[in-house]
C-alpha positions as CSV (number, residue, x, y, z in Angstrom):
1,X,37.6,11.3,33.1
2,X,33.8,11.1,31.8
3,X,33.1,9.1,28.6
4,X,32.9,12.1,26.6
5,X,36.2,13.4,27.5
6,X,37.7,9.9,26.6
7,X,35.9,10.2,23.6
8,X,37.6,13.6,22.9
9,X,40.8,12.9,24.0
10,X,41.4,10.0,21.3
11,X,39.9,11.8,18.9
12,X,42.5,14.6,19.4
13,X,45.5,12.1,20.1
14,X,48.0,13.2,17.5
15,X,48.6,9.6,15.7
16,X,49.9,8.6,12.0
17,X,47.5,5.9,10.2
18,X,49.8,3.5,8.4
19,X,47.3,1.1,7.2
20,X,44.5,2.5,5.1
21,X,43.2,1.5,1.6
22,X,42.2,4.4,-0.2
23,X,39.9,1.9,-2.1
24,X,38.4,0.3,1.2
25,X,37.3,4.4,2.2
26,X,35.1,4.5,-0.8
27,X,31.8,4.6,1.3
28,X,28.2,3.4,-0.3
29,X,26.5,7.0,-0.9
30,X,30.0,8.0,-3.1
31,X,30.3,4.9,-4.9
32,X,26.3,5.2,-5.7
33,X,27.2,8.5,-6.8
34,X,30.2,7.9,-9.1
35,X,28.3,4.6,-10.8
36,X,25.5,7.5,-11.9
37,X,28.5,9.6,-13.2
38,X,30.2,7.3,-14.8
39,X,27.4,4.7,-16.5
40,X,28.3,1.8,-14.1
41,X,25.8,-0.2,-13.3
42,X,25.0,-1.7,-9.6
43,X,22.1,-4.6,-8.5
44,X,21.6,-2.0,-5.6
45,X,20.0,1.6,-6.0
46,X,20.3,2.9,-2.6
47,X,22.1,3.3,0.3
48,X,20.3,0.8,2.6
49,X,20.3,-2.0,-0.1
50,X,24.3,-1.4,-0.6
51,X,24.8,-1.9,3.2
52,X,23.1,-4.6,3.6
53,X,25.8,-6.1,1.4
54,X,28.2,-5.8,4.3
55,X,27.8,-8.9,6.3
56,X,31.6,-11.0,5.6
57,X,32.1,-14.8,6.2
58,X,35.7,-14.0,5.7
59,X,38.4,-12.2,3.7
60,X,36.9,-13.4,0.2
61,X,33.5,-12.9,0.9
62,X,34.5,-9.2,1.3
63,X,37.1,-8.8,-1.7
64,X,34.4,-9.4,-3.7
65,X,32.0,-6.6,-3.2
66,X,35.4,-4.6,-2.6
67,X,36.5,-5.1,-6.2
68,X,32.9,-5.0,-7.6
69,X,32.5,-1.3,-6.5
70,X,35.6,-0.4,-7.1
71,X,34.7,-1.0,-11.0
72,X,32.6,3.2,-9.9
73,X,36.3,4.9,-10.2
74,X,36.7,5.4,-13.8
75,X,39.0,9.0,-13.6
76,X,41.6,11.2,-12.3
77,X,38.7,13.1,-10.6
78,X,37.1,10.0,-9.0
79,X,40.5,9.4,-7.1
80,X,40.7,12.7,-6.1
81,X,37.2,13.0,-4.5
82,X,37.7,9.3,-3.2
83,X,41.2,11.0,-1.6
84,X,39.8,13.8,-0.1
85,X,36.5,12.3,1.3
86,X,39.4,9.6,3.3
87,X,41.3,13.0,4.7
88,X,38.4,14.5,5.8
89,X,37.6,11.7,8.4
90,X,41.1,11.4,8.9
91,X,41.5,15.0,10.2
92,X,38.4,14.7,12.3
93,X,40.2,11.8,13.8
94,X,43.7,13.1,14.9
95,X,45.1,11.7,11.8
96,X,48.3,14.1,11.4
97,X,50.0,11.7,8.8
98,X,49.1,9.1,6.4
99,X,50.8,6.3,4.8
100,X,48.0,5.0,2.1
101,X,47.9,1.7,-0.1
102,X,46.6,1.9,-3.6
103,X,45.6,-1.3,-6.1
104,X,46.6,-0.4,-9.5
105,X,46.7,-3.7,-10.4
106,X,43.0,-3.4,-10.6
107,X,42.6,-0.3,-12.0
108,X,44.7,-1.1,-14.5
109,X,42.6,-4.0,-15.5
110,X,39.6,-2.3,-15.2
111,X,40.9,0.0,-18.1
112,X,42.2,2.7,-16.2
113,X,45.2,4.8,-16.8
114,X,47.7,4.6,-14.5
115,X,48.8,8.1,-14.6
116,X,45.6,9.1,-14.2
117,X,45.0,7.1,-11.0
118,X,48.4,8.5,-9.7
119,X,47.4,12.0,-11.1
120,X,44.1,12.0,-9.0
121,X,45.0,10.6,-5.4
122,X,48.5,12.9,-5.7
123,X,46.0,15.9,-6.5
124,X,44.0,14.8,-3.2
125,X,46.5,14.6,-0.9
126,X,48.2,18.0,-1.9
127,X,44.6,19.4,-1.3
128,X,44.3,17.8,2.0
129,X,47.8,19.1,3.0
130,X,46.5,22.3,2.5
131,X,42.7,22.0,3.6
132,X,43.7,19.8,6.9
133,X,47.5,20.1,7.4
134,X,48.0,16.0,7.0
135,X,50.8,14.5,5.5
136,X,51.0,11.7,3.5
137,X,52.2,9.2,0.8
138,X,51.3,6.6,-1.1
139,X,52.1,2.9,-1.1
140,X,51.4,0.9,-4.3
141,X,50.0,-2.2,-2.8
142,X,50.3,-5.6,-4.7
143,X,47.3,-7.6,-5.2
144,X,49.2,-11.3,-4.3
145,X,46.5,-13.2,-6.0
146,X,46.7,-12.3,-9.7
147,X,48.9,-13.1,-11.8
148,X,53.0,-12.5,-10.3
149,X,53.3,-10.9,-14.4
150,X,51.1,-7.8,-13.8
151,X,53.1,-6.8,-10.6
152,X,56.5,-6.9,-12.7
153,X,54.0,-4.8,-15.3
154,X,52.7,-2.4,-13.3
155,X,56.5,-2.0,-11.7
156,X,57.4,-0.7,-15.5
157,X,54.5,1.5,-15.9
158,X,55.3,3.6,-12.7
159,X,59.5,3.1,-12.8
160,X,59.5,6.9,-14.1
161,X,57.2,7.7,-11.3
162,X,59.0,6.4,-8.2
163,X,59.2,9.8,-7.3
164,X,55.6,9.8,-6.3
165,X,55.7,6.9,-4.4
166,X,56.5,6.0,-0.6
167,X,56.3,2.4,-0.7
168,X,55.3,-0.9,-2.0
169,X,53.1,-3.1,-0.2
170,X,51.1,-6.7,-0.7
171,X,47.6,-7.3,0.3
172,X,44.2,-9.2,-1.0
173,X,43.6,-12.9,-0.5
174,X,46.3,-14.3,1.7
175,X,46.4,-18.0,1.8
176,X,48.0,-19.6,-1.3
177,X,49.8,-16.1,-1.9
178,X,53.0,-16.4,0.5
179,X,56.0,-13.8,0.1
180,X,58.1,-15.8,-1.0
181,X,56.5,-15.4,-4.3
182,X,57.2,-11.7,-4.4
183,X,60.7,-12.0,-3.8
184,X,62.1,-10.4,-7.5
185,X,59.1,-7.8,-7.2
186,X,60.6,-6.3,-3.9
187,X,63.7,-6.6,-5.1
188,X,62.6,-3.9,-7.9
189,X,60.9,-2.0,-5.8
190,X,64.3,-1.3,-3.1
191,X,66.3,-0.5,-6.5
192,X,63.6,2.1,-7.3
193,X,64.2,3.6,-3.8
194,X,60.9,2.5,-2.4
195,X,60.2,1.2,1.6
196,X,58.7,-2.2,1.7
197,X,56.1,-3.2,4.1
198,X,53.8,-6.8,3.5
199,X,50.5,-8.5,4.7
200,X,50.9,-11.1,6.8
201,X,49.6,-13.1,9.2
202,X,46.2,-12.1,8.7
203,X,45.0,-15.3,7.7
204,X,48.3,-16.7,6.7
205,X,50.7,-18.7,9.3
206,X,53.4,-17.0,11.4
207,X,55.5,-18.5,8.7
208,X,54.0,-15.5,6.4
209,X,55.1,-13.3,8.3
210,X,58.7,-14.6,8.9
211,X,58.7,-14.8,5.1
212,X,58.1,-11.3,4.8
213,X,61.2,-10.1,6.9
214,X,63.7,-12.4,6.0
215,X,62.7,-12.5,1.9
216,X,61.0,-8.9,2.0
217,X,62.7,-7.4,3.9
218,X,59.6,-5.3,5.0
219,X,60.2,-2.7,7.2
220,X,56.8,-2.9,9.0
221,X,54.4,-6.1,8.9
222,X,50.3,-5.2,8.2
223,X,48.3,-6.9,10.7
224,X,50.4,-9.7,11.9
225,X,48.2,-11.3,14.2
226,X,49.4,-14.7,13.6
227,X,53.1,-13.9,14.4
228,X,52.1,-14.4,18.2
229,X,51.7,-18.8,17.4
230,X,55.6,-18.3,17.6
231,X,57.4,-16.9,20.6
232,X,60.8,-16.8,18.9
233,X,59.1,-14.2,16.3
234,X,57.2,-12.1,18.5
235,X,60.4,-11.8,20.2
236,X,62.8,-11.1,17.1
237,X,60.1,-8.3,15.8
238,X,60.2,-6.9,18.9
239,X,63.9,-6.9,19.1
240,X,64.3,-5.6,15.6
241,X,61.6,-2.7,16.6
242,X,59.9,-3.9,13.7
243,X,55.9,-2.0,14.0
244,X,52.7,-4.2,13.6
245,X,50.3,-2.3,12.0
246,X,47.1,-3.4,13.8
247,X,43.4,-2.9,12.3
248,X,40.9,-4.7,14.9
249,X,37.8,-3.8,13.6
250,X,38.8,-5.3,10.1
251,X,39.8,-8.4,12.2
252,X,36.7,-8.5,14.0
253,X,34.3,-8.3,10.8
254,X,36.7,-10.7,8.4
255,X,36.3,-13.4,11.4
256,X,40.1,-13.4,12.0
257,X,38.7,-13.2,15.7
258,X,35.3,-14.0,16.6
259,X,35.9,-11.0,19.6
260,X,37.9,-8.1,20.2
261,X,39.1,-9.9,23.1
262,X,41.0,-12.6,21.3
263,X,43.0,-10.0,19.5
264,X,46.9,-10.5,20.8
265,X,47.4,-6.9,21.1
266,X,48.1,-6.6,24.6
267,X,50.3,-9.7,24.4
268,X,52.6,-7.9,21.4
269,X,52.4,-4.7,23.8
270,X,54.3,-6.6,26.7
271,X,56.6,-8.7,24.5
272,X,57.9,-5.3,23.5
273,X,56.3,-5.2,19.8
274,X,55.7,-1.4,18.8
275,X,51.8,-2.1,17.8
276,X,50.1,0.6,15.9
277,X,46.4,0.7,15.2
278,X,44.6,1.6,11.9
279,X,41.6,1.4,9.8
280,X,42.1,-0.8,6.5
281,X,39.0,-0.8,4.8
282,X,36.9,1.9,7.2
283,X,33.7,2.1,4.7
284,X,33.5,-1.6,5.0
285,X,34.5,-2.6,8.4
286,X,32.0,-0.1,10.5
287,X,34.9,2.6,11.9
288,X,37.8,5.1,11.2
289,X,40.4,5.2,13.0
290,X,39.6,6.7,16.1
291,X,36.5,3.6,15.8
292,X,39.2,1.6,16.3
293,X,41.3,2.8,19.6
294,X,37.4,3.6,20.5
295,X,36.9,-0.2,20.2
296,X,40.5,-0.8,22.0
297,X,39.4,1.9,25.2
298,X,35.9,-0.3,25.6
299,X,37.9,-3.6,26.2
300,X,40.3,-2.4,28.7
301,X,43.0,-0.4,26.7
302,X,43.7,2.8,28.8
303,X,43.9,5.7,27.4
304,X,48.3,5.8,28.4
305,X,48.5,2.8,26.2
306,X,46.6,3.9,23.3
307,X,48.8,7.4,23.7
308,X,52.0,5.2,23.5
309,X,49.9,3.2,20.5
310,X,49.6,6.4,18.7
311,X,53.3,7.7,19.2
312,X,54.2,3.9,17.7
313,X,52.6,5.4,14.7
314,X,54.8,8.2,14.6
315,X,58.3,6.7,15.4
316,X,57.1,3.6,12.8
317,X,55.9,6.3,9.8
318,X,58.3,7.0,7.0
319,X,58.3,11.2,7.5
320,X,61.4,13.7,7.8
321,X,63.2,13.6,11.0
322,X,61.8,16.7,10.8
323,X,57.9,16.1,10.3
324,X,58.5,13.3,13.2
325,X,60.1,15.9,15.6
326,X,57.0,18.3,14.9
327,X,54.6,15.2,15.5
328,X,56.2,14.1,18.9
329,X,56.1,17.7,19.8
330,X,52.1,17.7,19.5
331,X,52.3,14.2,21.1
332,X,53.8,15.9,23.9
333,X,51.3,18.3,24.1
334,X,48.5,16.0,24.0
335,X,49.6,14.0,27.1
336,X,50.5,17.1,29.3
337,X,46.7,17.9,28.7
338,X,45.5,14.2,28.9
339,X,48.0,12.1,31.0
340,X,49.7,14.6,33.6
C-alpha cells in the first residue's frame, strides 16, 4: 500500500476521539477573530506572531497561553463556533463519535455564564450531528489546580443540568493536584448519574493513576503514560479492560517524551491494555487526530494495530449498545477494504 493510500486509509478508519478539549481546538486565526468581536485585547495581531507563541518547556508553560486565549470566548455563540470548527476536522478525520472535555471552572471565573457556555457547545454539537453525522457528549473537566471550593461550585450550578452531561473529568497542572483530593467531587458527580474518567500519569507518578481507580473510580484513565513504572498496574488495567486514552503528539510537545519512540504504547498494546489515541489540545500540539495515528504509522505502528486502536475507541466510548453496534459495523467495513 503507497503512502497515500495509508494516508487515506486512517483518515477514513471509523474511530471515536475520547480525549479532546474543546478549549485546546480553539486555533490562532479564530481566537484573533473572537478577541476583535468581543474587545479582548492580545500582545499579538497576527497569525504568525500568535504561533510563534507555541514552543512548550512543559505542561505549565503551555497552560498559560491556553488560559490566556481562552479569556476570546465571551458567549453562547463563541462556543458554538468554537464547537463546530472542532467537528469539522473531526469529520474529515474519521471521527464518528466524540467524547469532549469542557473547563467551566474558567469560564466561570472569567465572568461567563454557565448556561450560556453549556447552551453554546450543546447547540454545536446538535449542529454537527446533523452537518457531519458525529456523535457526541460532553465531559465537564475539573481544573485540579484551583481551588477544590469552585469544583463543589460549579457541581451546584450544573446539578439541574446533569442531563446534558456525559461525564466528569480532571485535567490542568498535574503534580501537586493528586486524585485523592477529588475524592467528595466524584462522589457527586456518580450520584448525579455522571461517568468518571481522570488525568493521570501525564506528569504525575503511576501512583496518580492508581489513585484515580481505586478513589475515582474512573472508568477510563487520560494519558496514563506513567502507569507502565509499575508492572502490577499495567497488568490490573489491562485485566480490568480499563482504556488509556493516549494523545502522543501532546506528549511529544509538553516534553513528557523527548521522542515518539519513548512513548510505551506498544508495551501497553502487548500487556493487554485497550490503548486508544486522541488529540487533546490539536490547535496547540501541531495535529488532529488522524496527525496522531499519522505520527504512530511513521514509527512502526501498522496500520492492523492502529485499526484495532481505533475499534478500542469504540468498545471504550460511552454510546448506546446501539450507536456501538452501528460503529463496529462501519469498523467492519473499513478492514474488509483495508486489511483483507
Amino acid at each position: 500500500m503507497g503512502e497515500q493510500d495509508v494516508s487515506e486509509a486512517v483518515r477514513s478508519l471509523p474511530k471515536a476521539e475520547l480525549h479532546v478539549h474543546i478549549e485546546g481546538t480553539l486555533e490562532p486565526g479564530l481566537a484573533l477573530d473572537l478577541a476583535k468581536r468581543n474587545g479582548v485585547s492580545l500582545p499579538w495581531a497576527t497569525i504568525d506572531e500568535l504561533r510563534r507563541q507555541y514552543e512548550f518547556g512543559d505542561l505549565q508553560s503551555f497552560l498559560d497561553l491556553y488560559y490566556q486565549l481562552m479569556g476570546t470566548l465571551a458567549s453562547a455563540d463563541d462556543f458554538h463556533d468554537l464547537m463546530l470548527a472542532y467537528l469539522a476536522h473531526a469529520a474529515a478525520d474519521g471521527v464518528r463519535h466524540a467524547e469532549i472535555f469542557f473547563d467551566p471552572q474558567v469560564h466561570i471565573r472569567n465572568g461567563l455564564d454557565i448556561d450560556a457556555v453549556m447552551d453554546g457547545l450543546l447547540s454545536g454539537l446538535a449542529e454537527g450531528r446533523k452537518r457531519f453525522g458525529i456523535t457526541g457528549g460532553l465531559i465537564l473537566s475539573i481544573v485540579r489546580d484551583l481551588p477544590i471550593e469552585s469544583a463543589d461550585s460549579v457541581l451546584d450550578a450544573v446539578q439541574n443540568r446533569a442531563g446534558d452531561l456525559l461525564g466528569i473529568g480532571l485535567d490542568s497542572a498535574e503534580v501537586g493536584y493528586p486524585p485523592s483530593l477529588f475524592v467528595h467531587v466524584y462522589d457527586r458527580a456518580r450520584e448525579m448519574g455522571l461517568h468518571c474518567v481522570a488525568h493521570a500519569g501525564e506528569e504525575g507518578s503511576s501512583d496518580y493513576v492508581a489513585q484515580a481507580l481505586d478513589l475515582l473510580h474512573a472508568e477510563r484513565i487520560d494519558h496514563g503514560v506513567h502507569a507502565i513504572d509499575d508492572p502490577a498496574l499495567v497488568a490490573r488495567i489491562a485485566r480490568s479492560g480499563i482504556a488509556l486514552t493516549a494523545c502522543p503528539l501532546s506528549n511529544r510537545r509538553l516534553q513528557v517524551v523527548k521522542d515518539l519512540h519513548d512513548l510505551p504504547l506498544q508495551e501497553f498494546l502487548r500487556a493487554g491494555v485497550p490503548v486508544t489515541v486522541n488529540s487533546d489540545d490539536p490547535a496547540y500540539f501541531g495535529g488532529y487526530i488522524a496527525d496522531n495515528y499519522a505520527a504512530l504509522e511513521k514509527i512502526g505502528f501498522s496500520l492492523e494495530q492502529l485499526g484495532a486502536i481505533a475499534l478500542n475507541s469504540i468498545h471504550a466510548s460511552f454510546i448506546s449498545p446501539d450507536e456501538m453496534r452501528d460503529l463496529e459495523a462501519q469498523y467492519a467495513s473499513w478492514k474488509a477494504r483495508y486489511l483483507n
